[in-house]
Phi, psi and omega in degrees: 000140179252151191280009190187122204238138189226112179246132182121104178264018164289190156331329201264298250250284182300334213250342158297323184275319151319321184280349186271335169297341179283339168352278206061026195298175176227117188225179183209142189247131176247107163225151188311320213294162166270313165238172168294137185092357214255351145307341191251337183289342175249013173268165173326108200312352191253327166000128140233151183254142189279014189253168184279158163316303163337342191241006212240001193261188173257169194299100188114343201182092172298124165343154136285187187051224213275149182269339166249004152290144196281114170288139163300182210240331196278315198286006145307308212264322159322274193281240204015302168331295189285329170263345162291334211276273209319332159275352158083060187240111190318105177219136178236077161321169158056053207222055195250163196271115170281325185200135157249151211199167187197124144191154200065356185082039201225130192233145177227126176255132143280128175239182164272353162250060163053199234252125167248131188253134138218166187302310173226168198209127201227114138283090185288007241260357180081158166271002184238075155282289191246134147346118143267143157229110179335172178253353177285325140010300199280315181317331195251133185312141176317340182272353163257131183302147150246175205163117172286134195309324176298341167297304196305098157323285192198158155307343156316329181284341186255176188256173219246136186182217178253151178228122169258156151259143197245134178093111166327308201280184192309347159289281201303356176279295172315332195287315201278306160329322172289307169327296177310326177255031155241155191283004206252351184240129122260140220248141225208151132221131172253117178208134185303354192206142168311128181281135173268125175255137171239112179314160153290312206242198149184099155089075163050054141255096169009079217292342188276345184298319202284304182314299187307323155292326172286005191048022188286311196286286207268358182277163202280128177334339195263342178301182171286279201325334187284327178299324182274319184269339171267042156251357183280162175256195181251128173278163193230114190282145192069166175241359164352288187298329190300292179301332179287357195244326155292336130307006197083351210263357174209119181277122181265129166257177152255197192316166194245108167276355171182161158237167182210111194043233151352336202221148189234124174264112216257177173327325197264346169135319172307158190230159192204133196249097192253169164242330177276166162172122187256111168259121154291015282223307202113181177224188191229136128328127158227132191221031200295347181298349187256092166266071185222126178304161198039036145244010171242142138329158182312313174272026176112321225272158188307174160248120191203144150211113140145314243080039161252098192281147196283034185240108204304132169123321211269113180234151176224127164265135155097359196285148179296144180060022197279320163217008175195175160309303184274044191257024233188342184287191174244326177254023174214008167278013185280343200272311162283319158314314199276335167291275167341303173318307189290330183271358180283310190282317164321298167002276207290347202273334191266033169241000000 
């Protein structure tokens, strides 16, 4: 039995297997995956992350290369790799958890290499489970290609036509920008709102150098800032998409409320005659596998403070908001890892 079973071998999931190896509890990190990294590897081939290298490694081992500069998703996908092997860290792939359980104080993961047991369980498993995809979706003919942004690759993929992406945010803003310049697309972005823009850089600086001075990124869910910013709409880093929409070269319609065979139908009434549709939609947690009382609310959602579930043992890593703004980042889940360890280990001393 281990004293600590961590299912998810992303960022949140490695950078948590670090502080514990410093521990010396004895644990094993499980993901489904064939290899570390293969969630960032199976994203979109153009994927840049808007925070800088400098902000992007994990605990112990900084990225290499331009300290300003934007990683690409393979070299993401890289370094994840590179840092499980160089941290020696107990990972078991091709592992997926079928069902969790607790009895006796005691936690049972049924996996697909069979029943693993320990004393705590840190969910590392991330927000990018499920599709969201409207249900109207279903509405539009077989002859338009759909594609979830997690589908989505390169432009090679789609028939040469008009292409909308439905959803503003920072995947579909990169999705639709690479789309305007390739020529073989006319370009679409359906979005619920006016897009909000953020520079990358200001006077050669990171806008995250400035957030981080600012205590913006770390500050605590219960301060006012924190409180003021989930009240922001989500900004779209860079201007890339602003000028391709000013230039003409990409049309903003608004949200898109139905289809009907071909045509995509938005909120003011116009209709768009498409061959493509990209949902940029976002995904849903899926966590129907954790079969254990109190850890969810009447709607679904964990029960936590921090990622500390009142299910004694039960811990969640990586959650949006889990104590700051950057706790969902890659380069600032390192911070809520090191919080959880330390309380897994206050625990043990104290029984």
């Amino acid at each position: 039995m281990y004293d600590v079973l961590i299912i998810g071998a992303g960022q949140a999931g490695l950078a948590v297997g670090h502080y514990l190896k410093q521990s010396g509890l004895h644990f094993l990190i499980i993901d489904a995956a064939s290899s570390v990294g293969n969630s960032w590897r199976n994203r979109y081939d153009s994927l840049h992350l808007f925070t800088p290298l400098v902000y992007d490694g994990l605990p112990g081992m900084p990225l290499k290369g331009d300290r300003n500069g934007l990683p690409g998703k393979d070299e993401i996908a890289d370094y994840l790799e590179i840092y499980a092997k160089q941290m020696d860290l107990p990972i078991q792939l091709e592992t997926k958890t079928i069902r969790l359980w607790k009895a006796e104080e005691v936690f049972y993961a049924e996996t697909t290499q069979g029943v693993i047991k320990a004393q705590n369980i840190i969910v590392a498993t991330g927000p990018f489970q499920t599709k969201n995809v409207p249900p109207f979706s279903k509405s539009l003919s077989d002859h338009v290609l759909q594609l979830h942004s997690s589908e989505y690759k390169n432009p090679s993929q789609l028939l040469h036509g008009t292409t909308v992406i439905v959803g503003g945010g920072n995947s579909g803003a990169q999705i639709a920008a690479e789309l305007a310049l390739n020529e073989q697309q006319s370009v679409c972005i359906s979005v619920s709102q006016e897009i909000k823009f953020k520079p990358l850089y200001i006077m050669n600086r990171s806008i995250f150098w400035y957030f981080e001075k600012l205590g913006v990124i770390r500050s605590s869910t219960k301060s006012m800032m924190a409180k003021w910013l989930r009240n922001q709409p989500e900004y779209v880093y860079g201007h890339e998409l602003k000028e391709l929409i000013r230039k003409g070269m990409i049309k903003v319609n608004p949200r898109a409320l139905n289809a009907i065979d071909n045509r995509i139908i938005f909120e003011d009434g116009n209709e768009l005659k498409v061959e493509n549709v990209i949902w940029a939609t976002g995904f849903k947690r899926n966590d129907q596998w954790i079969d254990i009382a109190n850890t969810f609310d009447s709607g679904g959602a964990i029960i936590h403070r921090e990622g500390v579930s009142p299910v004694k043992g039960l811990y969640f890593i990586g959650l949006p908001w889990q104590t700051s703004r950057g706790s969902a980042l890659l380069g600032w889940v390192r911070y809520d890892a090191q919080k959880i360890v330390n309380y897994i280990i206050q625990s043990e001393h104290s029984l």
